[in-house]
N, C-alpha and C positions, 0 to 999 in steps of 0.2 A: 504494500500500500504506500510505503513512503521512497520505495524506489525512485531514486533520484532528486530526492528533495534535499534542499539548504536546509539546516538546523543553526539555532543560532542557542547559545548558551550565555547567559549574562550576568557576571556576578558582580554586584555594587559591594566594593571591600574597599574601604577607606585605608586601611594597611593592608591593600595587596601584596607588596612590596616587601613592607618590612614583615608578613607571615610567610613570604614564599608563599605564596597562592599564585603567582603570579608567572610561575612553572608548568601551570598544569593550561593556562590559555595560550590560545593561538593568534591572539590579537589583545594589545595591549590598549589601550584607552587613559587618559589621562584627563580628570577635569582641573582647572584650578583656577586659584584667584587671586589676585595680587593681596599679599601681605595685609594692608590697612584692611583692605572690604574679608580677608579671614578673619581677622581681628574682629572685627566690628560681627561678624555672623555668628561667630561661636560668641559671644557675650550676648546677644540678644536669643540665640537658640538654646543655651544651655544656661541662661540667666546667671554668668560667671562675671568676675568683675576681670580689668582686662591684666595686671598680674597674672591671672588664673589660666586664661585666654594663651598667652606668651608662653606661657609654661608648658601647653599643653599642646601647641606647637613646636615648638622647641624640643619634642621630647620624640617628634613623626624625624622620616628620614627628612633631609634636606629636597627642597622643591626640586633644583638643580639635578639632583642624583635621581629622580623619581624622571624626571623628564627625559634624561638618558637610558632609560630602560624603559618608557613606553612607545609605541609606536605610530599613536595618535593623540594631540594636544588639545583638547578642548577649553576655550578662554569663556568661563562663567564670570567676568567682571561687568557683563555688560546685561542687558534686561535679559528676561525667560525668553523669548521669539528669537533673540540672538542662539541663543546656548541651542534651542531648539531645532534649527537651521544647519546647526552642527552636526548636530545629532544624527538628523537625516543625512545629511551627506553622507556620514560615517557608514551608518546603516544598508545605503545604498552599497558601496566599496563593499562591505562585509556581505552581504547579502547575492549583489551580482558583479563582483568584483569588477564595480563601477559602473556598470554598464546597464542601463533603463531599460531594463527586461520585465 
């Protein structure tokens, strides 16, 4: 029945990275955000003051070494329709390696 279908398998792991999860995909994805707008998110999502926030950043790999081992970068600094746009792009490449099928 599935003969010949694309599967798509998605794991949203905020430390894919630093668990070695990141071994067992075949496509890497990266979202991120510049510094200030992570700061500002994880204090308003985790209701942390921003000490807390720095800390707990500071504690993930560095952005720089995450970017070097993924194979796709998605820029969340900008509104949800931006990030979204990405999104599908990606999807497409992964899905019909690129190609509007």
């Amino acid at each position: 029945m599935f003969k010949n279908k694309k599967g798509l398998c998605i794991i949203d792991a905020a430390l894919l990275f630093e668990s070695n999860w990141d071994k067992i995909c075949d496509i890497k994805w990266l979202v991120y955000v510049d510094r200030t707008t992570q700061v500002k998110r994880l204090i308003e999502r985790d209701k942390i003051n921003e000490v807390d926030a720095i800390k707990r950043i500071n504690a993930q790999m560095p952005l720089e070494q995450k970017i070097k081992l993924a194979d796709f970068i998605i820029n969340n600094s900008k509104d949800l329709r931006y990030t979204y746009e990405q999104v599908d792009i990606l999807l497409n490449i992964a899905l019909n390696g690129g190609n509007n099928e």
